[in-house]
ROVOKE-131177 format. One record per residue: x, y, z of N, C-alpha, C in turn; residue in one letter. Coordinates in steps of 0.02 Angstrom, whole numbers, padded with zeros to 5 digits, always signed. Atoms other than C-alpha are relative to their C-alpha. Layout:
# ROVOKE-131177
XYZXYZXYZA ...
***
This chain:
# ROVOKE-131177
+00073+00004-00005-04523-13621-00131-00032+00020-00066X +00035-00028+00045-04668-13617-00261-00025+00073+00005X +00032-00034-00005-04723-13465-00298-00062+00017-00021X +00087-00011+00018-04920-13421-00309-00001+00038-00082X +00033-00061+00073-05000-13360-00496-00083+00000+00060X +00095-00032-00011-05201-13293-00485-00003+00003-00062X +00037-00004+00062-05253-13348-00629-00083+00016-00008X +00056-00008-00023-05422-13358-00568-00042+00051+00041X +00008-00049-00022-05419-13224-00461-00015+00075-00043X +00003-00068+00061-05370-13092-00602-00080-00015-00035X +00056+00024+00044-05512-13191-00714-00088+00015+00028X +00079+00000-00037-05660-13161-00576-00002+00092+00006X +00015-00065+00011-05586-12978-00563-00017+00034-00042X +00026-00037+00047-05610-12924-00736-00073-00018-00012X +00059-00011-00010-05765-12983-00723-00059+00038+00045X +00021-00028-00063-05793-12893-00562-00011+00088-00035X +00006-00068+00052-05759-12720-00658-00044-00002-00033X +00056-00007+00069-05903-12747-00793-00049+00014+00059X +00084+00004-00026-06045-12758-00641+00012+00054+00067X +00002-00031-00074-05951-12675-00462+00056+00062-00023X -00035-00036+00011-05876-12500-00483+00074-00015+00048X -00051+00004-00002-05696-12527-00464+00025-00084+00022X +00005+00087-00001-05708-12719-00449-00016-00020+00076X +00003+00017-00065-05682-12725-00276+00027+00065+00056X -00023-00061-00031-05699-12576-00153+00018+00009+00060X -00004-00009-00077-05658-12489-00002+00090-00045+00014X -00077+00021-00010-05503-12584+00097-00008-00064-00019X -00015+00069+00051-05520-12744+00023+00031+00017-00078X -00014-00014+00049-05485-12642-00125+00067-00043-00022X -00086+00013+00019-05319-12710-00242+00062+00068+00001X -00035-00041+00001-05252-12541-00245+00061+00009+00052X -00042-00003-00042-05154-12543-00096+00060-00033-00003X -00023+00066-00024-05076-12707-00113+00064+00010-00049X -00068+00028+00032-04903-12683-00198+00056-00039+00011X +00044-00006+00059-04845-12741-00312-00065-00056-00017X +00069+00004-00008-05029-12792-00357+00011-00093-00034X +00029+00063+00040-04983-12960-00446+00032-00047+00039X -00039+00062-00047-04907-13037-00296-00068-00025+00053X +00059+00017-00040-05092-13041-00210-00037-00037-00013X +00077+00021+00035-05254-13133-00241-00041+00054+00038X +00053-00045-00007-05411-13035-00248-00062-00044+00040X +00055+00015-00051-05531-13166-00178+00005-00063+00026X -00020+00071-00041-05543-13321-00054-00046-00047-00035X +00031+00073+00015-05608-13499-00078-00046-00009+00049X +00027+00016-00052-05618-13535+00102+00048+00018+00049X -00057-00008-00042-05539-13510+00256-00011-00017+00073X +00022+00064-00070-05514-13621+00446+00059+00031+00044X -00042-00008-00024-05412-13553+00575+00043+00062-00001X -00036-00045+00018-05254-13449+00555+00014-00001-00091X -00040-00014+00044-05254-13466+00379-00073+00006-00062X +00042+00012+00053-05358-13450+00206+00011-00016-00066X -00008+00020+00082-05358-13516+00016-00062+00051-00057X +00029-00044+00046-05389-13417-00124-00032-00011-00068X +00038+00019+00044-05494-13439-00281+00031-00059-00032X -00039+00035+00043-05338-13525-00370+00051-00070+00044X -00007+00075-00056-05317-13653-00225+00070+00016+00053X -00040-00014-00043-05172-13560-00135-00032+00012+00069X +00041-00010-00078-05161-13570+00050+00056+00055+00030X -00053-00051-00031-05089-13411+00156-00038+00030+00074X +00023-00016-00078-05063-13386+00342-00019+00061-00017X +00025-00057+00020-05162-13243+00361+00017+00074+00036X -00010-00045-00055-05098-13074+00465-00038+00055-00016X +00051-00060+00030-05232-12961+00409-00081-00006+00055X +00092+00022-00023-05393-13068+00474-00050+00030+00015X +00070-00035+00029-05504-13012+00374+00016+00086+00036X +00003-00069+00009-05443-12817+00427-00014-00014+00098X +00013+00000-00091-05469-12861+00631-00032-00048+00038X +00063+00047-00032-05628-12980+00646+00018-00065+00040X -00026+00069-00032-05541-13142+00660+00045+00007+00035X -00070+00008-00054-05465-13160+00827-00010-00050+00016X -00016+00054-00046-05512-13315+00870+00016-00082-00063X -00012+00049+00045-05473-13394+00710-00061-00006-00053X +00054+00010+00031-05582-13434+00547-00036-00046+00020X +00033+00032-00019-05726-13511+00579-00010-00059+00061X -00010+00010-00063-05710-13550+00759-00057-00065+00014X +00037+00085+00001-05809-13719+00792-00077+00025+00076X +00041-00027-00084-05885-13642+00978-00049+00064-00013X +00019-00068+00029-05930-13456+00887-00046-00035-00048X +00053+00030+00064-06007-13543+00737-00053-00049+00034X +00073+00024-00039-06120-13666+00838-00058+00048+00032X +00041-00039-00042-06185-13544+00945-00041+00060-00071X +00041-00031+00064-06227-13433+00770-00077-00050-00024X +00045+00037+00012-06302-13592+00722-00059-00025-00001X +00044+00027-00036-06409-13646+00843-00042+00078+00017X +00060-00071+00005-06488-13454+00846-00022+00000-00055X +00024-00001+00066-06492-13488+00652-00061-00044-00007X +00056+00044-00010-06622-13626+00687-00051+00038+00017X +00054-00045-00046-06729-13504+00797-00031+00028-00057X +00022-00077+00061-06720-13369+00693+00037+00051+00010X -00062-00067+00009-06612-13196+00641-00019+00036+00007X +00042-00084+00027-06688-13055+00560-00069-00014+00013X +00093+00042-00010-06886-13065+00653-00024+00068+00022X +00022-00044-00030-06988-12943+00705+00006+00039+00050X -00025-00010-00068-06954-12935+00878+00078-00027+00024X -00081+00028-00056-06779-12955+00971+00001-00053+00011X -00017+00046-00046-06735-13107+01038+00042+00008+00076X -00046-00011-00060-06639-13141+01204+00058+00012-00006X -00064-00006-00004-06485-13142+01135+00020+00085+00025X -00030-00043+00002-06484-12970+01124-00006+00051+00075X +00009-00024-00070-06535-12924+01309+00075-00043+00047X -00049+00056-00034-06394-13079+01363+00048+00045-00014X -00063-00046+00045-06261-12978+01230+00031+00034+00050X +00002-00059-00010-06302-12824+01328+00025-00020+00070X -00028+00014-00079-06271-12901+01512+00068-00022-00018X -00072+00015-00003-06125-12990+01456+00066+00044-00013X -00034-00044+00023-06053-12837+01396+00030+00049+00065X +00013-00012-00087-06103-12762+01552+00066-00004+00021X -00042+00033-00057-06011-12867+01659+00055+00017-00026X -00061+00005+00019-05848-12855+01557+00040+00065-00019X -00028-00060+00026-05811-12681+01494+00004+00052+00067X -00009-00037-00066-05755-12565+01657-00022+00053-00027X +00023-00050-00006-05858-12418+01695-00074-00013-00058X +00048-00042+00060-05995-12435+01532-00081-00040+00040X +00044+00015-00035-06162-12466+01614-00068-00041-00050X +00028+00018+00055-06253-12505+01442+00015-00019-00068X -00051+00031+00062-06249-12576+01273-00041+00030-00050X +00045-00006+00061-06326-12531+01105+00038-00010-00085X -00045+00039+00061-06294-12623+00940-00008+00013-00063X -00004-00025+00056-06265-12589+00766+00034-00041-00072X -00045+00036+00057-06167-12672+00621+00072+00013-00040X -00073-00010+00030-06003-12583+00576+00023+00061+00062X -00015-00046-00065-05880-12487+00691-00017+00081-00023X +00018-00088-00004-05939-12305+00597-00058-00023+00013X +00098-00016-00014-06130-12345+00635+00031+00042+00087X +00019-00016-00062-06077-12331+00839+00047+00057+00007X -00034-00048-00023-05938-12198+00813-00041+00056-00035X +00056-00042+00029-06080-12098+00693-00041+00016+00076X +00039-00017-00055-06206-12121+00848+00036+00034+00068X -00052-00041-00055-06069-12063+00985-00007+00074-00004X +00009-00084+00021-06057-11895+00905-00064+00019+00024X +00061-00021-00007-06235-11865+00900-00028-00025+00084X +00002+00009-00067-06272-11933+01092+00047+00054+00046X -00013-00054-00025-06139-11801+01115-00024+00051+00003X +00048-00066+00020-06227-11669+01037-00056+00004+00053X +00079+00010-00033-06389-11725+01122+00019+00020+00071X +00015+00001-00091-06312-11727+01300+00035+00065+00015X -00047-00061-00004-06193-11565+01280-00056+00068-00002X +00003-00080+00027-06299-11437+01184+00027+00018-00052X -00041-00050+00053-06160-11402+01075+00029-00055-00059X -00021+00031+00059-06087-11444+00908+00048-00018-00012X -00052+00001+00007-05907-11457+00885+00029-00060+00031X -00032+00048-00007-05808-11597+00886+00090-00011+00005X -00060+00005+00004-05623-11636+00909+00010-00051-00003X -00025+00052+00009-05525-11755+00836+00088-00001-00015X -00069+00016+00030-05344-11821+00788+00017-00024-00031X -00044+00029+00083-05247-11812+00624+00016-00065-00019X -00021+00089+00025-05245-11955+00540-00031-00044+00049X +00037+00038-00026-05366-12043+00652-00045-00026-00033X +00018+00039+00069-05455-12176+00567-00069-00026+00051X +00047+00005-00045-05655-12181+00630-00051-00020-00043X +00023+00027+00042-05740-12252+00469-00013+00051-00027X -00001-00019+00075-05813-12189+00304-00039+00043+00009X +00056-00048-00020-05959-12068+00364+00030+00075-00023X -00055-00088+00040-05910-11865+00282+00045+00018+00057X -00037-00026-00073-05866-11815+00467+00073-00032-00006X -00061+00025-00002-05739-11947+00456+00056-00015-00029X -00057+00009+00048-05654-11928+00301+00045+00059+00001X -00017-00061+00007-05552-11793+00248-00013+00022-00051X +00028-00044+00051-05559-11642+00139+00041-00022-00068X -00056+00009+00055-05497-11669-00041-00026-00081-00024X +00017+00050+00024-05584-11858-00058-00065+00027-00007X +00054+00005+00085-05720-11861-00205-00060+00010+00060X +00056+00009-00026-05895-11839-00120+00007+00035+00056X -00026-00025-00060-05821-11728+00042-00014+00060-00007X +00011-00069+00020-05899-11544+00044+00045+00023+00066X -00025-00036-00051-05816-11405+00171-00062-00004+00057X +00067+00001-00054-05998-11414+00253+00023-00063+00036X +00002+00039-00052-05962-11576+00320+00062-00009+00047X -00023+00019-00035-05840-11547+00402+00045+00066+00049X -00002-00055-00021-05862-11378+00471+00006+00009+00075X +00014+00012-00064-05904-11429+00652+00062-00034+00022X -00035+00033-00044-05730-11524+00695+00062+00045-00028X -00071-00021-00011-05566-11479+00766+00040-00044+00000X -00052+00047-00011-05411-11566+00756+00048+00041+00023X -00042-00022-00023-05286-11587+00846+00089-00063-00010X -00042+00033+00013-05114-11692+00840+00018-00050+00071X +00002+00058-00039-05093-11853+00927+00051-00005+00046X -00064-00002-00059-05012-11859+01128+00007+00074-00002X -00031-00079+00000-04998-11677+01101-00082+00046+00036X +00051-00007-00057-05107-11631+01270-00001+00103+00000X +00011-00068-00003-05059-11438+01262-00054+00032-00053X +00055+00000+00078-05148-11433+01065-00063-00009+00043X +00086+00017-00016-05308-11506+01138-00012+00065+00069X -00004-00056-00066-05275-11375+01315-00020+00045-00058X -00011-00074+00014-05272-11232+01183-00051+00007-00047X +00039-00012+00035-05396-11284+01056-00071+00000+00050X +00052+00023-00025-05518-11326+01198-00043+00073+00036X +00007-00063-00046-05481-11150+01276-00043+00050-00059X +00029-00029+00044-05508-11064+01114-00069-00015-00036X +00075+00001+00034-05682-11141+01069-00049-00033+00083X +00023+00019-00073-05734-11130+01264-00081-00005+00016X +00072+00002+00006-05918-11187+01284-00056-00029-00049X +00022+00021+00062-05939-11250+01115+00006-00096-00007X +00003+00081+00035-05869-11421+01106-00028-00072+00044X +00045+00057-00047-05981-11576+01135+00034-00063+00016X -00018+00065-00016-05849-11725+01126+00062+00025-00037X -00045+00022+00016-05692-11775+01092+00015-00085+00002X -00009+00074+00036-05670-11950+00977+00075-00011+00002X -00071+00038-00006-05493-12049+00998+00008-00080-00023X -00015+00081-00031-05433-12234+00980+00054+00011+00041X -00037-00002-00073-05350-12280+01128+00068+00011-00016X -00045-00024+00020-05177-12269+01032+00023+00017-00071X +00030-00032+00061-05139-12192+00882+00031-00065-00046X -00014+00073+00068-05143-12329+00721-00011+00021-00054X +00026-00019+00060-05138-12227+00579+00036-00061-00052X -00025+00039+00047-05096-12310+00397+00067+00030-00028X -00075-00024+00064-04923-12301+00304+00053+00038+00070X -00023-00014-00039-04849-12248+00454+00022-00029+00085X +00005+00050-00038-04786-12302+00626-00068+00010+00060X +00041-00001-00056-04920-12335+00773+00051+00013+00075X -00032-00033-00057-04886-12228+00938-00071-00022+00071X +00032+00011-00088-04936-12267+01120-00018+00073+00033X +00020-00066-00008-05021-12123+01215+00091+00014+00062X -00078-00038-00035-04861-12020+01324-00047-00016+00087X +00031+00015-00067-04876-12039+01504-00047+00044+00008X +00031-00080+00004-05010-11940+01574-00060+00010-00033X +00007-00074+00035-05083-11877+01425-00090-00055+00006X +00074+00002+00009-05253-11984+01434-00033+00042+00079X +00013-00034-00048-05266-11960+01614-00004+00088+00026X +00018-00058+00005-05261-11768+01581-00042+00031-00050X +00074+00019+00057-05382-11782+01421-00058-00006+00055X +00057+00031-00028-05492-11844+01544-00021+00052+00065X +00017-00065-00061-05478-11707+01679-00022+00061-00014X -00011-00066+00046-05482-11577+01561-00071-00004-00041X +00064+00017+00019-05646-11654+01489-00043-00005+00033X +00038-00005-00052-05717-11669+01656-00024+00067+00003X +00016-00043-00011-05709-11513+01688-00023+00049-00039X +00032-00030+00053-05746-11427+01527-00085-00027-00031X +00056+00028+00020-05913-11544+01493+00018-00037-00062X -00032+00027+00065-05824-11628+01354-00023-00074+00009X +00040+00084+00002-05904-11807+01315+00074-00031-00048X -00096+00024+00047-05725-11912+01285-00039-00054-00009X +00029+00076+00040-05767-12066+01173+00064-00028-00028X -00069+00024+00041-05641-12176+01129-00034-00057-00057X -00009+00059+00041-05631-12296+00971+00013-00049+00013X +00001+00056-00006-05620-12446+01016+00006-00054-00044X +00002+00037+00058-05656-12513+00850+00055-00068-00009X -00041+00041+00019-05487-12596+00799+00022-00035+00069X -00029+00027-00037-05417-12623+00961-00023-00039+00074X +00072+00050-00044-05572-12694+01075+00008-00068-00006X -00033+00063-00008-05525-12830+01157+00036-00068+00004X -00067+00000+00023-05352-12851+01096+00054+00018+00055X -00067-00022-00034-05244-12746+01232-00066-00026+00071X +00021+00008-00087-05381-12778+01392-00090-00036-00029X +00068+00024+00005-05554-12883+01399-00052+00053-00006X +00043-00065-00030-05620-12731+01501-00012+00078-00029X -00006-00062+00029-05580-12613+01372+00080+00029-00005X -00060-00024-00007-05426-12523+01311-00006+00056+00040X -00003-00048-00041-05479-12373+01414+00041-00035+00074X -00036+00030-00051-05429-12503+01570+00048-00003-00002X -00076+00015+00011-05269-12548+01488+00048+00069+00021X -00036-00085-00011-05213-12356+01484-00018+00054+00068X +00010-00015-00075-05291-12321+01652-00039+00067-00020X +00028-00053-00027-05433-12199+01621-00077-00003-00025X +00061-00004-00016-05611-12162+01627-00056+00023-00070X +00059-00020+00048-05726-12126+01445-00062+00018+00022X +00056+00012+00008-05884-12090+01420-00056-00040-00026X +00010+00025+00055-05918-12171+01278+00061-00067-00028X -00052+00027+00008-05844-12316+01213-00009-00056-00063X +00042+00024+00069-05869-12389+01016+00048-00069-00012X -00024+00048+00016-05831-12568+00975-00015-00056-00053X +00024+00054+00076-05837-12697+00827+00068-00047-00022X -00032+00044+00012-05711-12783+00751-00017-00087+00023X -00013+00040-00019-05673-12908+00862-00054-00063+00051X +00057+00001-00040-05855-12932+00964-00006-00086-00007X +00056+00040+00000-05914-13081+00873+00063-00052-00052X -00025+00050+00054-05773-13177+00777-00012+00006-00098X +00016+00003+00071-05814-13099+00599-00079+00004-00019X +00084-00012+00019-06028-13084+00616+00016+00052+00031X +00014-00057-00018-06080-12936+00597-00030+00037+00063X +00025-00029-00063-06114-12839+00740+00058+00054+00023X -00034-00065-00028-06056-12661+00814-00028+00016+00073X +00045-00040-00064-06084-12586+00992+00019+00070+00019X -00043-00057-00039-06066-12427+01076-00037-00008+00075X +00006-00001-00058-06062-12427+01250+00003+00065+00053X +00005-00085-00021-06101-12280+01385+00030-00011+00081X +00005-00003-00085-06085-12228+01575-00069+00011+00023X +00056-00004-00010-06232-12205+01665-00028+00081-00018X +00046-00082+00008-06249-12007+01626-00005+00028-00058X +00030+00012+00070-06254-12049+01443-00065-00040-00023X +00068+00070+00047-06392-12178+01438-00089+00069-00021X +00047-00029+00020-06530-12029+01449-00009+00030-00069X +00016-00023+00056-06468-11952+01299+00016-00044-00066X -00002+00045+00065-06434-12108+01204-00079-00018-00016X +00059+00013+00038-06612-12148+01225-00046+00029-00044X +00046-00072+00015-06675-11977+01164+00037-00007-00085X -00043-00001+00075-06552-12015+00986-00032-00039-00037X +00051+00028+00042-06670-12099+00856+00053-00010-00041X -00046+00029+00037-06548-12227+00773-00006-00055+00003X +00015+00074+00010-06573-12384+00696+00018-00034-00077X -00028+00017+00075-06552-12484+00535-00042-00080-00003X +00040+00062+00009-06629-12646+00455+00028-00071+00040X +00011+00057-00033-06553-12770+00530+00083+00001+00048X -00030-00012-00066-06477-12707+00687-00011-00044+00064X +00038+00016-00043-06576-12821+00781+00021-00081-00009X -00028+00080+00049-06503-12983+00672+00008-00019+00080X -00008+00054-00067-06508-13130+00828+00081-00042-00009X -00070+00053+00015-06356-13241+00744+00075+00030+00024X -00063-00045-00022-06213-13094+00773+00004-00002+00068X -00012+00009-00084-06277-13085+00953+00027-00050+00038X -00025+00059-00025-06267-13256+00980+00069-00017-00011X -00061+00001+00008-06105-13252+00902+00040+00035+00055X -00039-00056-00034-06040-13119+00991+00009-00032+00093X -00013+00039-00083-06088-13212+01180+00042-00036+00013X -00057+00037-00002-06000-13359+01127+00077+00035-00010X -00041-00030+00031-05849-13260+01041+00008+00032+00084X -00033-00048-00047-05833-13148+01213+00020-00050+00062X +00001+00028-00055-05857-13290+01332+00082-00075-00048X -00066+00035+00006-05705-13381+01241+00054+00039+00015X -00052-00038-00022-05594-13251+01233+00009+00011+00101X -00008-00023-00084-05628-13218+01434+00033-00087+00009X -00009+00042-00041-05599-13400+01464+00076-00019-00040X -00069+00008+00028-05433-13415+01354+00072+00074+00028X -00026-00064-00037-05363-13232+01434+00038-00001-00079X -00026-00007+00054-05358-13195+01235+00065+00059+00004X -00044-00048-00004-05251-13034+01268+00067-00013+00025X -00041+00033-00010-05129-13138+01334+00034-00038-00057X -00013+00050+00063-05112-13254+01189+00015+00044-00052X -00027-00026+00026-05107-13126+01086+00055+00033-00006X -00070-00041-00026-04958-13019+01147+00051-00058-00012X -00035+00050+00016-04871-13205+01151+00037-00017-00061X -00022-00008+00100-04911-13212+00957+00014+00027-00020X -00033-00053+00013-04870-13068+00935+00080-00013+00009X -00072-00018-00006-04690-13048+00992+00019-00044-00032X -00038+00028+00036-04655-13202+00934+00021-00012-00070X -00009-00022+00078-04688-13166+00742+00047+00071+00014X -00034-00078-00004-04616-12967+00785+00092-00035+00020X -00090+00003-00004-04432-13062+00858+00018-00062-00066X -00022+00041+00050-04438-13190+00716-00015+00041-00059X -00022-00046+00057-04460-13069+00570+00067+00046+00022X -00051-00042-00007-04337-12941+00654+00057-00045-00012X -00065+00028-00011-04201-13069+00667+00016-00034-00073X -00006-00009+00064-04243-13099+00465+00017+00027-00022X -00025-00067+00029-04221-12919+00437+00068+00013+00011X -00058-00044-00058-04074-12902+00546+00054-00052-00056X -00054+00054+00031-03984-13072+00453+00022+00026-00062X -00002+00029+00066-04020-12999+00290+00047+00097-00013X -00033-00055-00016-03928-12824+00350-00054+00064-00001X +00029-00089-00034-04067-12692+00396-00044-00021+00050X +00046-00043-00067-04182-12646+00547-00073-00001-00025X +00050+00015-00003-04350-12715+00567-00050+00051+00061X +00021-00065-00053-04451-12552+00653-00082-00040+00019X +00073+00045-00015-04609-12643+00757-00040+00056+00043X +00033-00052-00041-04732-12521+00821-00065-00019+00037X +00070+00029-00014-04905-12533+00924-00006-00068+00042X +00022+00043-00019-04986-12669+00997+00033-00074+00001X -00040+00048+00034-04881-12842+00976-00071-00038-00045X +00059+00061+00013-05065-12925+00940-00036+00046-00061X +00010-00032+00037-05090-12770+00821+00058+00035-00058X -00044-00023+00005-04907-12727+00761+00026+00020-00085X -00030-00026+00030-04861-12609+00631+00071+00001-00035X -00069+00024+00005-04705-12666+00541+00032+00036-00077X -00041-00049+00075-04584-12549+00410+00091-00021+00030X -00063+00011-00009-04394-12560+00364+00036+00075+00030X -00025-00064-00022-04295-12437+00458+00048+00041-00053X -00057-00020+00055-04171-12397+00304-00035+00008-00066X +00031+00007+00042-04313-12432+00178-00054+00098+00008X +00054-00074-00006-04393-12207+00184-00051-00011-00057X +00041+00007+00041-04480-12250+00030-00074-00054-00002X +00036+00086+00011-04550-12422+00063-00006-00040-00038X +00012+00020+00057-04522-12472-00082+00030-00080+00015X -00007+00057-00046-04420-12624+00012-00040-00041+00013X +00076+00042-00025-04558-12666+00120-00050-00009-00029X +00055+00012+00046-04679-12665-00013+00026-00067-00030X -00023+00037+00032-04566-12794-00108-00023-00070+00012X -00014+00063-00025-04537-12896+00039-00082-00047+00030X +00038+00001-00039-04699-12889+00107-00055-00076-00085X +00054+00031+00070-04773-12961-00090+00037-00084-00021X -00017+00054+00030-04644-13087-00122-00013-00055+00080X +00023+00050-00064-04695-13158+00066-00068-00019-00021X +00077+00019+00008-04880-13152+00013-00004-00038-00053X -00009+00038+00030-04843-13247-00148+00036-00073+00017X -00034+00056-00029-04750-13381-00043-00057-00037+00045X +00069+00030-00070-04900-13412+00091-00007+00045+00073X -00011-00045-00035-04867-13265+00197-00040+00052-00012X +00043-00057+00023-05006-13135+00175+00022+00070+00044X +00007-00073-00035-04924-12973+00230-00019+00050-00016X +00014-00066+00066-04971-12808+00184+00036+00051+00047X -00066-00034-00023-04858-12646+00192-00003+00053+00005X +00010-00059-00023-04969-12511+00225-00037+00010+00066X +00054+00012-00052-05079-12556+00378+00012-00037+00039X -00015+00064-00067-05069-12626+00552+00011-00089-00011X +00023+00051-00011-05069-12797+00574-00025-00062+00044X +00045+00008-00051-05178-12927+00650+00026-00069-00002X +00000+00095-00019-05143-13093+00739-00048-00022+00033X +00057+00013-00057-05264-13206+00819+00016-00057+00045X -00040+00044-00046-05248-13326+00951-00021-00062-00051X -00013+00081+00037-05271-13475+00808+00066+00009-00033X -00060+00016+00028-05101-13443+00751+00051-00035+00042X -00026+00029-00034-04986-13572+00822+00070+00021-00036X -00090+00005+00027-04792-13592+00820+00012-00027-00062X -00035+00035+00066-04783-13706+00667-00027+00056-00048X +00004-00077+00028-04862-13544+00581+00049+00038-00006X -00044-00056-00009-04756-13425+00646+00069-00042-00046X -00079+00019+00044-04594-13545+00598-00011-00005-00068X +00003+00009+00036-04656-13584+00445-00022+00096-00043X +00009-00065+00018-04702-13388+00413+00059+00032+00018X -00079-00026+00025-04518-13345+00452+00034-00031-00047X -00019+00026+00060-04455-13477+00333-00020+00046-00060X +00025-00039+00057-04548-13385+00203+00009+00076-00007X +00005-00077-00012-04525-13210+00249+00093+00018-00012X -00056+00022-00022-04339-13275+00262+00022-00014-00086X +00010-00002+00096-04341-13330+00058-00012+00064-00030X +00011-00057+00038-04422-13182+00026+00033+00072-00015X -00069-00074+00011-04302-13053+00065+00044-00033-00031X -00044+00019+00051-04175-13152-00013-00008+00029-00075X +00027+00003+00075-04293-13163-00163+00028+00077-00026X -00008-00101+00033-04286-12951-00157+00089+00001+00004X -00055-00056+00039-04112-12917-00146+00028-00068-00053X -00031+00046+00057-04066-13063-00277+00009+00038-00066X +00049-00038+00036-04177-12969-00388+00041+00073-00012X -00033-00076+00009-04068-12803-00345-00053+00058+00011X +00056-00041-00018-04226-12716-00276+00038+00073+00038X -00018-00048-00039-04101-12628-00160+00080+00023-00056X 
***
């Protein structure tokens, strides 16, 4: 197989450095991506399961766009319905219907949340969660878990990154993930104080593998929060309506309060929600939170269509499908080429490292000389399928994944 240059890519980045501090930030960043000259930095266009990059390469995509695209780029059913609100009108003074329709359709589909309220990125609704806790508790203190990933806001970073004082992040506890006695003992020791406890439904940290909750341990989170006054909120963010329509709280069998979602809402338009029970809605209304264009009509409309496909395709289905079947056709790459393909998480979200590779330095290799082939993997962070990836994908993304380890140990990487 050819392999990809970025000539064009590099050429738009050094120009990107003269005007945007660090060319390109945040997780789109290049930093991650080793090694860095097996990537492109920016797209052309992109239809489906796949996208082309400045320098006319095309690569199935397992990232999409970081979660958004599940139903494929530019979805034909999602994009009309944007469309035809784009005619109306977006950003207006007043609301449109979409966003009262949004709010029922949301309704109807998410078990237990009685309301909706919308925003634009998944930290706007896990920012407002907190504070609706505060509001309905009394109290300040927060608990969370290590290495839980809840966006960019101070609360949610850690200590030791640039701009992060000890003040902000004076009010939260952590605790360690599945580990139900920790949260029993920190909950005991700050008894009266704490207003919520933030989670995603299983843990998906980066550079590491993704863990499922232990039997049990939500369903006693949740008893243990009952009875203490504890406002449980789960993240939702990445994995909203991926493992269950109705919510991953359904999937894992238990009851939130709170429940924050984005990614996946709207097919890639912007739009965030957080969702409540009914003995949150008084103090969500009492929380004074908003932003310029929270109110945007086109995301909503996106988002109706986008939810009312997935319900009528039983996306969570399709995904798990696509899933395994990329997760047993890479393993049986790994396995041919003599090591152990470790698959963690979600199949429609799945986490993938070499079991023999402790460094990663391997999976970084393999993961670059696949993305230079037409394979976009990356080798620190979950990854995302959507139901537009078909079989001739997948075969044609083991072919390549299949070259590419070759390529590494040819090379003498190992």
């Amino acid at each position: 197989m050819k392999t990809y240059t970025y000539k064009k890519s590099v050429a738009l980045f050094d120009r990107a450095v003269q005007v945007i501090p660090c060319g390109i930030y945040g997780h789109l960043s290049p930093t991650p991506l080793v090694p860095v000259e097996h990537y492109p930095f920016y797209m052309s266009r992109a239809k489906g399961a796949k996208f082309w990059d400045v320098d006319g390469n095309e690569f199935i995509d397992y990232l999409c766009a970081y979660g958004p695209m599940i139903l494929g780029y530019n979805d034909p059913k999602v994009d009309a319905a944007a469309k035809a609100q784009l005619d109306l009108g977006n950003c207006v003074t007043s609301p449109g219907p979409a966003m009262v329709e949004l709010a029922e359709a949301m309704v109807d589909l998410v078990d237990g949340m009685k309301w909706a309220f919308f925003a634009k990125n998944g930290g706007d609704a896990t920012s407002y969660s907190l504070m609706i806790a505060r509001a309905a508790t009394g109290r300040k203190k927060i608990i969370l878990v290590r290495g839980g990933y809840h966006g960019v806001a101070p609360w949610a970073q850690s200590m030791g990154h640039p701009g992060i004082i000890e003040e902000d992040k004076s009010l939260y506890l952590y605790v360690d993930w599945n580990d139900f006695e920790g949260f029993e003992k920190v909950v005991k020791e700050n008894k009266g104080q704490i207003a919520g406890f933030i989670s995603t439904p299983y843990h998906h940290p980066t550079f590491t593998d993704s863990v499922m909750p232990a039997a049990g341990y939500w369903q006693n989170i949740e008893k243990l929060c009952r009875n203490e006054g504890i406002v449980l909120i789960v993240d939702d963010v990445r994995c909203g309506f991926r493992l269950d329509l109705a919510g991953s709280h359904k999937y894992f069998g238990f009851n939130p309060d709170l429940v924050c979602f984005c990614k996946a809402i709207a097919n890639g338009y912007p739009i965030s929600a957080l969702m409540g029970t009914e003995a949150m809605r008084n103090a969500c209304a009492k929380v004074f939170y908003t932003g310029s264009y929270w109110y945007s009509a086109v995301p909503m409309a996106a988002a109706i269509a986008c939810l009312k496909e997935l319900k009528r395709i039983n996306a969570p289905a399709v995904l798990k499908k696509v899933g395994e079947k990329l997760a047993k056709g890479l393993s049986d790459v790994v396995a041919a080429n003599g090591y152990t393909l470790v698959v963690s998480g979600s199949p429609g979200m799945p986490f993938l490292r070499i079991a023999e590779d402790p460094s990663n330095m391997l999976h970084q290799e393999w993961c670059g000389e696949s993305t230079r082939r037409g394979a976009f993997f990356c080798s620190h962070h979950n990854w995302f399928v959507s139901t537009a990836h078909t079989d001739k994908d997948i075969k044609r993304t083991i072919e390549i994944a299949d070259e590419a380890f070759t390529a590494v140990k040819k090379r003498g990487a190992r």
